[in-house]
Each structure stands twice: as C-alpha cells, then as structure tokens.
C-alpha positions as CSV (number, residue, x, y, z in Angstrom):
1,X,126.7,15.2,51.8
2,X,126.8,13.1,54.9
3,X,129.0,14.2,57.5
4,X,132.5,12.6,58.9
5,X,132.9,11.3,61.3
6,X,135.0,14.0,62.9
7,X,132.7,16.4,62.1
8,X,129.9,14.9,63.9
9,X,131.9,14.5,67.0
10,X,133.0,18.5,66.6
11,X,129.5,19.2,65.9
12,X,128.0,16.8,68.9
13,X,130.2,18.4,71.6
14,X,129.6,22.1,70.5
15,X,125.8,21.0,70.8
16,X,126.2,19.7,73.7
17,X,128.6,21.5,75.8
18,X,127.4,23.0,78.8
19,X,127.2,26.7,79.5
20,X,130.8,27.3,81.1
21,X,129.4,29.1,84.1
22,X,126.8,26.9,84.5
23,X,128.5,24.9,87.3
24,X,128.4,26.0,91.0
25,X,131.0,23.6,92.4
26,X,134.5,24.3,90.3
27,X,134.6,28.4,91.1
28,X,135.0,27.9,94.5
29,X,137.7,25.1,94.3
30,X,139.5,27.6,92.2
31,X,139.3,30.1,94.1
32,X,140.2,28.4,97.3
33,X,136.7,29.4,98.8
34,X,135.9,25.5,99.5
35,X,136.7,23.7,102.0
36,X,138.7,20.7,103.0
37,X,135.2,18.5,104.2
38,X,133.8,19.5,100.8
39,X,136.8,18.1,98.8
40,X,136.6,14.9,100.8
41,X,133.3,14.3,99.6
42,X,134.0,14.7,96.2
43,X,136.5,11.9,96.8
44,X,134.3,9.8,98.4
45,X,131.9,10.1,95.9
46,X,134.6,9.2,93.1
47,X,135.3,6.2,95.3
48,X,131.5,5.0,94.2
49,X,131.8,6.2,90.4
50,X,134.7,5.1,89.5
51,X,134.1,1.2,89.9
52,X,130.8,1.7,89.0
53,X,132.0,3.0,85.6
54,X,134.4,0.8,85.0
55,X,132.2,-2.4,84.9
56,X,129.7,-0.5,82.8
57,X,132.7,0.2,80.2
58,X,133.7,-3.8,80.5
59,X,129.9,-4.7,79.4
60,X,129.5,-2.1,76.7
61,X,133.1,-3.5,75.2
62,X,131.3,-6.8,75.6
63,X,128.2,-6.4,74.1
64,X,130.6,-5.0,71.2
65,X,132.1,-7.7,70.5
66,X,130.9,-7.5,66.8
67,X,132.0,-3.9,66.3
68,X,135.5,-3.9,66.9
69,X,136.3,0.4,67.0
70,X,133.9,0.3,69.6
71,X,135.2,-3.0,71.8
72,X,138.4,-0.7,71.5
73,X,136.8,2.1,72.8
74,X,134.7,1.2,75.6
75,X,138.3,-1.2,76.7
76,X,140.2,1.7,76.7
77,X,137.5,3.4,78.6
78,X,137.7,0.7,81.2
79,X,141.6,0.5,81.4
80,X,141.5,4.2,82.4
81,X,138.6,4.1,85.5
82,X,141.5,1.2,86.3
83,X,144.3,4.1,86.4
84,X,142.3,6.7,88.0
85,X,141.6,4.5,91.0
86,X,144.9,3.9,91.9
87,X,145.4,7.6,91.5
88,X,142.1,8.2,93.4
89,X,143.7,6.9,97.1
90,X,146.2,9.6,96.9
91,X,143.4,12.9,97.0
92,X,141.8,10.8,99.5
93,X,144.5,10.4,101.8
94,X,145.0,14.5,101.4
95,X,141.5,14.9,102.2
96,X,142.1,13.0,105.0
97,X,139.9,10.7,104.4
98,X,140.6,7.2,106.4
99,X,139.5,3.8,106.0
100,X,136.9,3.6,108.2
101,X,135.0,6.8,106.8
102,X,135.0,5.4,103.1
103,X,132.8,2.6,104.2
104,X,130.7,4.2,106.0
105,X,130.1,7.1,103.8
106,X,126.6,7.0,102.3
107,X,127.3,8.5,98.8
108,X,124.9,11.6,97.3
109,X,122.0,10.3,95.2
110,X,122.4,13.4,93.0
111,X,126.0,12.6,92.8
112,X,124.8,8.7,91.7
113,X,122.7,9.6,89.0
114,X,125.7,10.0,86.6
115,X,127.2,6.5,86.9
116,X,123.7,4.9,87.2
117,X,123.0,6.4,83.8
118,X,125.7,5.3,82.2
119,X,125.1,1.7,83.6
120,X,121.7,2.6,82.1
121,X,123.2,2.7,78.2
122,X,125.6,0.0,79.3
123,X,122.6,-1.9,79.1
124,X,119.9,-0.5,76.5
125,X,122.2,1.6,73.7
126,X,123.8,0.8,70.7
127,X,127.3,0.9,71.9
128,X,127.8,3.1,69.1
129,X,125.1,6.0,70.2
130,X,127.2,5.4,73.7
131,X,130.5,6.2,72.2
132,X,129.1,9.8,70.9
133,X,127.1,10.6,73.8
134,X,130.0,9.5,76.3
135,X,132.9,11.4,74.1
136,X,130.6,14.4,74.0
137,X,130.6,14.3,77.9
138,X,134.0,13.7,78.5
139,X,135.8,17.2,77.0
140,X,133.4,19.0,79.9
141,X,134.6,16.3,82.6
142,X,138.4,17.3,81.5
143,X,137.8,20.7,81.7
144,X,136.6,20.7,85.4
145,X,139.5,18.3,86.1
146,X,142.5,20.5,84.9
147,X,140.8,23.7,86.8
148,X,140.5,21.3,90.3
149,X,144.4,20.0,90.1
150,X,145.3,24.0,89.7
151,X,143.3,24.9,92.3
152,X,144.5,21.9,94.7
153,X,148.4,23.0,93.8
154,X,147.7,26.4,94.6
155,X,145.1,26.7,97.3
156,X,145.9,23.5,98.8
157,X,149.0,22.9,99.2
158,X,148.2,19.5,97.6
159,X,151.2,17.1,96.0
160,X,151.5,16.0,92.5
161,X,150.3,12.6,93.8
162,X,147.7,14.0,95.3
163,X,146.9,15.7,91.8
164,X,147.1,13.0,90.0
165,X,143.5,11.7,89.7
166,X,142.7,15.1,88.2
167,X,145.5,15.1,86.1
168,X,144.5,12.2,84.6
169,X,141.6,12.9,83.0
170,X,142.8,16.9,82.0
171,X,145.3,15.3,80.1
172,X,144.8,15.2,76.2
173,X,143.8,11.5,75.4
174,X,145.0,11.5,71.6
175,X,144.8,7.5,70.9
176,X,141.0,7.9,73.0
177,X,140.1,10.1,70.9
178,X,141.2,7.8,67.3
179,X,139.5,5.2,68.6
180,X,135.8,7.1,69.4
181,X,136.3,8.6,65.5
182,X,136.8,5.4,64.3
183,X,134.2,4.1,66.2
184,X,131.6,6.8,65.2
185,X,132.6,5.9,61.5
186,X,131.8,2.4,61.7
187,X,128.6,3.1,63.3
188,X,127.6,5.6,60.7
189,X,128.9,3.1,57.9
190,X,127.0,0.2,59.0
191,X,123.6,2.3,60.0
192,X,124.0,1.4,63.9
193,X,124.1,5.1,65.2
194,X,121.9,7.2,65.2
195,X,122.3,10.7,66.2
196,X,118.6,11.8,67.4
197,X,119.1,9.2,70.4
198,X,122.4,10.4,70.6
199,X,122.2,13.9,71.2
200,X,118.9,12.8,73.9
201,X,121.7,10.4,75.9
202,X,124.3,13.3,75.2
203,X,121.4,15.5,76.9
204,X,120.7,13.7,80.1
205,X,124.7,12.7,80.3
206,X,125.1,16.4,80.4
207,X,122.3,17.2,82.7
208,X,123.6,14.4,85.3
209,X,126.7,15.5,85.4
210,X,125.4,19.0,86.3
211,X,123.4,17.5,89.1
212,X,126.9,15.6,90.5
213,X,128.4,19.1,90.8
214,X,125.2,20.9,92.5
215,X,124.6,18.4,94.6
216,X,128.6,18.7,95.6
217,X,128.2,22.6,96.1
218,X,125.3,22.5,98.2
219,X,128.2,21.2,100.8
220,X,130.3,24.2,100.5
C-alpha cells in the first residue's frame, strides 16, 4: 500500500539524518572548548542566512499559490527567519559583535552554500519535493541548536536573550510540523512529489549543512 504521509516524513528523516558525530563544530561549543571569536562568526554568518532564507521561503509560498498546505508551509517558514532575526541581534551583541564589523564581515563560502541551495529549490523544485527535503533538514538544525543554547548558558555565561536565537529553532514546532504533513499529502495525492528528487535535494541539504559547520570549526 502507499505510504502516509507521516510515514514518509518518519521514513525521509531516518534516511536522511546525519551520523550524530559527524559534526566537528557543536562538541566544542558544548564543551566550552571554543572560543568567543568563533561564536561571533557563527553569528555573523546567521546574519547572511537568515534573510537570505527568508526571501527564498516568500517565493516558494509564492510559486504555491495553487497548493495551499504548501503556501502555508513555506509562510510559516518565512514568518519564523522573521522571529529569529530579531532574536539573532541579541547573540551578536554577546559576541560582541558591533555594527561596523557586521558590514564589513565577508561571510564563509562554505558557510553560503546552505542558503544558496535553498534559493536553488526556491527556484527549480516542486514546492512539494521542497517541503520534504527542507523538513527532513530541519530535525538535525534543531538538534545542534538546543545543544549550542546549553552550552552558551553553561560555558558562557550567556543570557536567556542572548539564547534566544537557539532556542528558537530547539523548540518543538507542533503546528510546523501539521502543516509539512499536510503538505506532503497533498503532494502525494495530486502526483506533484516525488520522492527520488527528494531524498537527492534531502542529500545535498544534508551535505551543505555539514560543510556550514566544518567550515565554522576550522576557526576554532
């Protein structure tokens, strides 16, 4: 029998998830081993993702417009990068990061290729291969992010404020996660998805992602 929709989410992140030890930048943050100049640049970095996220979420819930789970989706998506960078100013500022660095900081090009590939489906998937292949991402992303905000607390001496942008994506994300299953259903009841592009965007997603966090601990 075909599967649900839930079960090809379950079954696309289990495919998909990365090996847990796999990435070279986290261990040190939670172990306090990395430094303060490190931890800036991750900021800095998020600084350049986050926008450029956010208008690749407005055009995918554009170009949607006819498949309204995933509109939902991809809006919610976008309302979130929205949240996270008013969060984002606050790690910054504990970085001590100032104005005048974050515009003259020339971001990573291995810490780019993650938002340029998801400006890269923004503009040639099926929104509803994007929804899989970004909610397959996303449970890793979470994952990191809860470990970093315990690790800033403890090592850091960091607020709650200055938490917050990691806090915001560890966070469970209940109504997210409705409206990805219900977008995944209507792609698999009206033949749009298909999950052998899927799981290759789900693949690269993954391997960017990796690439953000190596080029990160080559700093440390």
């Amino acid at each position: 029998m075909p599967r649900t929709a839930a079960e090809l989410l379950k079954t696309t992140r289990s495919e998909l998830s990365p090996d847990p030890n796999a990435n070279p930048f986290v261990p040190p943050v939670a172990s306090g081993r990395a430094s303060l100049e490190t931890l800036a640049v991750l900021a800095l970095e998020q600084h350049h993702v986050i926008p450029a996220d956010h208008r690749a979420f407005v055009h995918l819930a554009q170009r949607a417009a006819e498949e309204p789970a995933a509109a939902g989706f991809f809006t919610m998506l976008a309302e979130g990068e929205e949240l996270a960078a008013e969060r984002l100013g606050a790690f910054m500022a504990a970085c001590e990061v100032d104005e005048q660095r974050m515009q003259a900081y020339e971001p990573l090009p291995g810490c780019q290729a993650y938002p340029a590939y998801i400006s890269w489906l923004a503009l040639n998937a099926t929104p509803a291969d994007a929804v899989l292949a970004i909610t397959a991402n996303f449970a890793t992303w979470g994952t990191y992010c809860a470990t970093i905000a315990e690790a800033l607390r403890t090592h850091y001496a960091f607020t709650d404020d200055a938490c917050a942008f990691f806090d915001f994506f560890a966070a469970p994300a209940p109504a997210l996660d409705h409206k990805a299953e219900a977008a995944v259903e209507a792609g698999l009841s009206t033949g749009r998805l298909d999950e052998g592009r899927v799981y290759s965007y789900g693949r690269l997603l993954q391997s960017y992602e990796q690439m953000f966090w190596t080029s990160l601990a080559g700093l440390t």
